[in-house]
C-alpha positions as CSV (number, residue, x, y, z in Angstrom):
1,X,52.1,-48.8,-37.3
2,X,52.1,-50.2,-33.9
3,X,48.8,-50.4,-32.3
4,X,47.7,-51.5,-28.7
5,X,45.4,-50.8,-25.4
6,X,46.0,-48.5,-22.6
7,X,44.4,-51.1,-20.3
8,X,45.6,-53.2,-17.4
9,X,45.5,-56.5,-19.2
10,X,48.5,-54.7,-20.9
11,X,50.0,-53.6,-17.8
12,X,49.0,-49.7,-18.4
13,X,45.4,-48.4,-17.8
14,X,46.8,-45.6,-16.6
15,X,46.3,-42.2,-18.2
16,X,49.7,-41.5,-20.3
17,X,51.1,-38.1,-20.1
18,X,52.3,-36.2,-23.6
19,X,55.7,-37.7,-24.1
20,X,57.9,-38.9,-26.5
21,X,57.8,-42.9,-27.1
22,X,61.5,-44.9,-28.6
23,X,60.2,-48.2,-30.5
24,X,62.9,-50.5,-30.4
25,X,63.0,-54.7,-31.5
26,X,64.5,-57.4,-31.4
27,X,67.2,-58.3,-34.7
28,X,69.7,-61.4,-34.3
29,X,69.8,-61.3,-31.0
30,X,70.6,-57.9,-30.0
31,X,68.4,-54.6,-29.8
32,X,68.4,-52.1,-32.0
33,X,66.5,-48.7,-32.4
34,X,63.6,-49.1,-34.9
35,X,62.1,-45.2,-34.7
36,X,60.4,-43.4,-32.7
37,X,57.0,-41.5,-32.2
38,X,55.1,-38.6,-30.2
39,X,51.9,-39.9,-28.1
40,X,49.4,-36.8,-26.2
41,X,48.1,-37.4,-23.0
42,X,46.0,-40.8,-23.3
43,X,43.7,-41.8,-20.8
44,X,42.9,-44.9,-19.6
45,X,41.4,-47.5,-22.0
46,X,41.9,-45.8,-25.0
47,X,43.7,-47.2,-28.4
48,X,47.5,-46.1,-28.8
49,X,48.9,-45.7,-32.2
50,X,52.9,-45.3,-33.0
51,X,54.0,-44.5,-36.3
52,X,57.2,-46.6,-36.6
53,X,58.4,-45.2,-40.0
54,X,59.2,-46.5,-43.3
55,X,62.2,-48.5,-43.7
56,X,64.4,-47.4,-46.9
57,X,67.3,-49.9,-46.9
58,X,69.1,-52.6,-43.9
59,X,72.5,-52.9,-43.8
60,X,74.1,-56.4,-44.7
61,X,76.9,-58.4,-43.7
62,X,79.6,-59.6,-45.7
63,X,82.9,-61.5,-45.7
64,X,86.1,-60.7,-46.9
65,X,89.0,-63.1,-47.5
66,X,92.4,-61.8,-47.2
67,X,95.5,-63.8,-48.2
């Protein structure tokens, strides 16, 4: 759960229309896609909450050796 402040010390305050929000972050160094979520119209100073998901499995890197 992500949550924050429609307010202009977060650079919003600004009423928020219905609309859909994409969540990404940050993961060695690149970007990738971690879920997104459905906001309705906020107004101004009120709390935002974004459901981010659960997270079931992440993939892994490994090395193969060939002769």
């Amino acid at each position: 759960m992500v949550e924050f402040k429609n307010s202009k010390e977060n650079h919003l305050g600004l009423p928020l229309p219905r609309a859909r929000a994409f969540l990404p972050s940050r993961y060695r160094w690149q970007m990738e896609f971690t879920g997104e979520n459905l906001i309705d119209h906020t107004p101004g100073d009120e709390t935002i909450r974004l459901y981010t998901g659960n997270v079931f499995e992440r993939g892994g890197r490994t090395q193969a050796h060939f002769l």
